[in-house]
DRENROFI-947232 format. One record per atom (N, C-alpha, C): residue number from 0; atom name; x, y, z. Coordinates in steps of 0.1 Angstrom, whole numbers, plus 2048, in hexadecimal, padded with zeros to 3 digits. Layout:
<rs>
+-----+----+-----+-----+-----+
:   k :  a :   X :   Y :   Z :
+-----+----+-----+-----+-----+
: NUM : CA :   X :   Y :   Z :
...
+-----+----+-----+-----+-----+
</rs>
This chain:
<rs>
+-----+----+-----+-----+-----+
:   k :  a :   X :   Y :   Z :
+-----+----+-----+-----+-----+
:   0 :  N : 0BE : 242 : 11D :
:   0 : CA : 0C4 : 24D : 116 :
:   0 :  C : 0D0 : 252 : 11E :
:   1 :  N : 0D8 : 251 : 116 :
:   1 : CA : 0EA : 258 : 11B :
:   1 :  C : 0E7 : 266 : 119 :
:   2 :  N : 0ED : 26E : 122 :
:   2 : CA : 0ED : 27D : 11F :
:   2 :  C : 100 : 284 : 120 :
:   3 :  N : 101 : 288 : 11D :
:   3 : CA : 10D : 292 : 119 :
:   3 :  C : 10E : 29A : 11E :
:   4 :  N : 119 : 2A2 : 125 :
:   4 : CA : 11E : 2B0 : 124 :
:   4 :  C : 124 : 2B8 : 115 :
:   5 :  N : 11E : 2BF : 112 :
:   5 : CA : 126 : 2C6 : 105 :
:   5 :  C : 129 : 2D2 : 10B :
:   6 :  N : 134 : 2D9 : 108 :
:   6 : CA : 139 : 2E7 : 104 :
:   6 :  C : 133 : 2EF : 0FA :
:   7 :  N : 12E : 2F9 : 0FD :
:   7 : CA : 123 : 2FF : 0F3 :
:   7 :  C : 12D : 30E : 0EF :
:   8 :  N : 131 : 315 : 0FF :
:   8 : CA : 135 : 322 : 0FC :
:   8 :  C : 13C : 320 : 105 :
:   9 :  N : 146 : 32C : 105 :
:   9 : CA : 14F : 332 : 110 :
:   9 :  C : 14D : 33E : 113 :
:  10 :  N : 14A : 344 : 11F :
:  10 : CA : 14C : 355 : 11E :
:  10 :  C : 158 : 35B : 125 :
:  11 :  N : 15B : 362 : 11E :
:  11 : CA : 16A : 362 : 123 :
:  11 :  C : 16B : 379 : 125 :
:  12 :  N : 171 : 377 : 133 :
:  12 : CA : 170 : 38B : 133 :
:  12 :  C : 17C : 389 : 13B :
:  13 :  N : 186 : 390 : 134 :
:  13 : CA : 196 : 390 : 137 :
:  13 :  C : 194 : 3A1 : 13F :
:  14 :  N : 1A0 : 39F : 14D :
:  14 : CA : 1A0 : 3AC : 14E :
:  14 :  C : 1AE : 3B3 : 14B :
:  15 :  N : 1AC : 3BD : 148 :
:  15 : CA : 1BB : 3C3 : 13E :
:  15 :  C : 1BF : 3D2 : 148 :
:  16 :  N : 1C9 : 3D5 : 149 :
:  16 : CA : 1CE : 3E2 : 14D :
:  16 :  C : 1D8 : 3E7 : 147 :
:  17 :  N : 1D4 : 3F6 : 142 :
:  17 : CA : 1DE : 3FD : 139 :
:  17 :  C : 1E7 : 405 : 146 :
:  18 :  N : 1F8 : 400 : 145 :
:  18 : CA : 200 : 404 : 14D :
:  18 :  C : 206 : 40D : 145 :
:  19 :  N : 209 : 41E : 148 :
:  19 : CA : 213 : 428 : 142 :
:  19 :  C : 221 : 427 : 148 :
:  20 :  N : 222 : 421 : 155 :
:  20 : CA : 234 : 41E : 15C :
:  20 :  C : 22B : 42C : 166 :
:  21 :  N : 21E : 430 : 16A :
:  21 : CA : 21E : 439 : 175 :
:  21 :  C : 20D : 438 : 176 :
:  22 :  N : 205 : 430 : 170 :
:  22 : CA : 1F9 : 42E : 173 :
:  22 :  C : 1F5 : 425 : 16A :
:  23 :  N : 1EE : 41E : 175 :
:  23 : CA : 1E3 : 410 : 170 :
:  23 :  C : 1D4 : 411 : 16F :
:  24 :  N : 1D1 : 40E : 163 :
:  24 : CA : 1C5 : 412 : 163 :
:  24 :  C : 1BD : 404 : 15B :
:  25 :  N : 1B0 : 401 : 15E :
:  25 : CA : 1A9 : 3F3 : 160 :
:  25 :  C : 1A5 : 3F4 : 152 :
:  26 :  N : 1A2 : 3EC : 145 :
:  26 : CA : 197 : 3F0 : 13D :
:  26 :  C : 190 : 3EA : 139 :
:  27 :  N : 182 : 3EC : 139 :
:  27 : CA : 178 : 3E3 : 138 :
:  27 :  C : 179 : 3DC : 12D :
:  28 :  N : 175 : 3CE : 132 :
:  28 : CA : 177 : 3C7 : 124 :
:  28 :  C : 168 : 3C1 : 123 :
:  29 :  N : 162 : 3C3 : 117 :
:  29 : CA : 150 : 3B7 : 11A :
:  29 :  C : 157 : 3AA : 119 :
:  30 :  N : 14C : 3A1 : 11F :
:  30 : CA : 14E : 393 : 11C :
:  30 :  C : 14A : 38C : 111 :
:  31 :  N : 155 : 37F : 10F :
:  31 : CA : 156 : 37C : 0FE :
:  31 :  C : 151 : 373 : 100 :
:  32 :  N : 146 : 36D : 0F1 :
:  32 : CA : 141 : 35F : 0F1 :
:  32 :  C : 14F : 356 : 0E7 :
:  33 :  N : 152 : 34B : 0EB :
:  33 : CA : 15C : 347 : 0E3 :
:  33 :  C : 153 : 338 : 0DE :
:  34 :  N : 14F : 334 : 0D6 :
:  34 : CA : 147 : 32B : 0D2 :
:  34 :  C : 14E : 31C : 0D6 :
:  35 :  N : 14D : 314 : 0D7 :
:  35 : CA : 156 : 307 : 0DF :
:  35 :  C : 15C : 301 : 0CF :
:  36 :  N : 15E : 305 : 0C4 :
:  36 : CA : 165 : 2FF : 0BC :
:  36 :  C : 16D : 308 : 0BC :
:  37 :  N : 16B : 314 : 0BF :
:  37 : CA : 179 : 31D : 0C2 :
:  37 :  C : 184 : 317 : 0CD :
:  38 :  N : 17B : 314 : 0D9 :
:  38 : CA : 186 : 312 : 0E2 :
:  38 :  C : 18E : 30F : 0E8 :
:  39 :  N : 193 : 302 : 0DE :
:  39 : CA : 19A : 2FB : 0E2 :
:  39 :  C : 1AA : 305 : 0DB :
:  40 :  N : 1AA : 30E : 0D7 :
:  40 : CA : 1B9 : 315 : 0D0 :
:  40 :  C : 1B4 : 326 : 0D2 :
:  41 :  N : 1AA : 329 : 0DC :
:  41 : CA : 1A5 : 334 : 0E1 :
:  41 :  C : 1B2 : 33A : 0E5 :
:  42 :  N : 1BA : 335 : 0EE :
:  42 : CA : 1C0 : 33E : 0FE :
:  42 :  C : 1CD : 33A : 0F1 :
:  43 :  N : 1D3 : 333 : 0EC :
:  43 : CA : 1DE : 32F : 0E5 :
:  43 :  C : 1DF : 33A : 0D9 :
:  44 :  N : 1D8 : 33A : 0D4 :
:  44 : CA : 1D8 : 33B : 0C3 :
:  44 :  C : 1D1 : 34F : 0C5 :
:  45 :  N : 1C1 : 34F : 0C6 :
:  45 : CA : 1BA : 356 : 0C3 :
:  45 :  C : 1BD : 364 : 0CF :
:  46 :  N : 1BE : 35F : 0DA :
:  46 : CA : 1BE : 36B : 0E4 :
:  46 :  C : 1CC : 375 : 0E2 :
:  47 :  N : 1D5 : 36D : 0DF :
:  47 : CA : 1E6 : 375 : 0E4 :
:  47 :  C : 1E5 : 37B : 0D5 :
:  48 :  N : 1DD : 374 : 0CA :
:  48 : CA : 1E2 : 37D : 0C2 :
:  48 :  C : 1D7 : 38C : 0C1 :
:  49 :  N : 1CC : 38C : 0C7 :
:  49 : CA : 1C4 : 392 : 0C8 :
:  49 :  C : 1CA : 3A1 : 0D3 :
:  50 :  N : 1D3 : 39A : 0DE :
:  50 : CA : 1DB : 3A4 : 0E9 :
:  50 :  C : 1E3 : 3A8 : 0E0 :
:  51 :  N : 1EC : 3A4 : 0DA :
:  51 : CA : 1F6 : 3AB : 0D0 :
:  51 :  C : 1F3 : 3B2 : 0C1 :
:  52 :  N : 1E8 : 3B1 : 0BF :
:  52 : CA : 1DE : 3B9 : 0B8 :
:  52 :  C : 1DB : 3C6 : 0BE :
:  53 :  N : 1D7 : 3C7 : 0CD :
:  53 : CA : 1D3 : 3D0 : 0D4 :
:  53 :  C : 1DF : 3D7 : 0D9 :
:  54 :  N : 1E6 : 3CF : 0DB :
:  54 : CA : 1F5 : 3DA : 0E0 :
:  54 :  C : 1FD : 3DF : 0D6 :
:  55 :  N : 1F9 : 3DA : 0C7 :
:  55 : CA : 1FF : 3DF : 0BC :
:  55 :  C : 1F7 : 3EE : 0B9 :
:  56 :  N : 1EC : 3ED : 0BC :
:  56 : CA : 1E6 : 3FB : 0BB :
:  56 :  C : 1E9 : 406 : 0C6 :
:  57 :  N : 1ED : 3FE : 0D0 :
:  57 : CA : 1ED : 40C : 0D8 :
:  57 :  C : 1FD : 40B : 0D7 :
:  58 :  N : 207 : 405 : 0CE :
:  58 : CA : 20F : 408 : 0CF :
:  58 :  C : 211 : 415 : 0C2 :
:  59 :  N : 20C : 411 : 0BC :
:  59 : CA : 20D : 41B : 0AF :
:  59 :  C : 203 : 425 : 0B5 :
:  60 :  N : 1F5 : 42B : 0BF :
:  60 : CA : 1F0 : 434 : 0C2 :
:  60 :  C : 1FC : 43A : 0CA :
:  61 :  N : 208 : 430 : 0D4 :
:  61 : CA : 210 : 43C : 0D9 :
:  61 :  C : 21D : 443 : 0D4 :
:  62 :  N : 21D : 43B : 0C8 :
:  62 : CA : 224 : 441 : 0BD :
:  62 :  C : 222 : 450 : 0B7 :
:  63 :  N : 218 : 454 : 0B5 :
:  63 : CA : 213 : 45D : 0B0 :
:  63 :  C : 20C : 467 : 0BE :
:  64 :  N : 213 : 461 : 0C6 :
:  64 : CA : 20D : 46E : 0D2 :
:  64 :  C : 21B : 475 : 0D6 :
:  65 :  N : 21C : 482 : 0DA :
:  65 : CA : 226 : 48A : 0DF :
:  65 :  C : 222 : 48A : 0ED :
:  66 :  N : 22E : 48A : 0F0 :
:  66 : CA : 235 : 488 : 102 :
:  66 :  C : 230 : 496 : 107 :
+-----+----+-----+-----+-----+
</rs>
């Protein structure tokens, strides 16, 4: 009997910090299951647009905040 390695999951926990230009601050991120048919276009495709999703929100939350 031949046996195999397969790719089943990935867990993936990015760490992120929100910079104002005068404090850094850490934000907890949970860790992601990425299924292994995801992952080959995970870090390419799925993640950056997921960060630019998230920085599109906090760009429009600091839109609407007063200085």
């Amino acid at each position: 009997m031949s046996r195999q390695v397969r790719l089943v999951k990935v867990l993936v926990q990015p760490v992120f910090v929100l910079d104002d230009g005068q404090n850094i601050s850490e934000v907890p991120i949970e860790e992601h299951v990425i299924p292994a048919s995801e992952w080959p276009t995970y870090s390419s495709e799925r993640f950056p647009r997921e960060v630019a999703e998230w920085q599109a929100q906090l760009d429009h939350q600091d839109a609407g905040a007063t200085p």
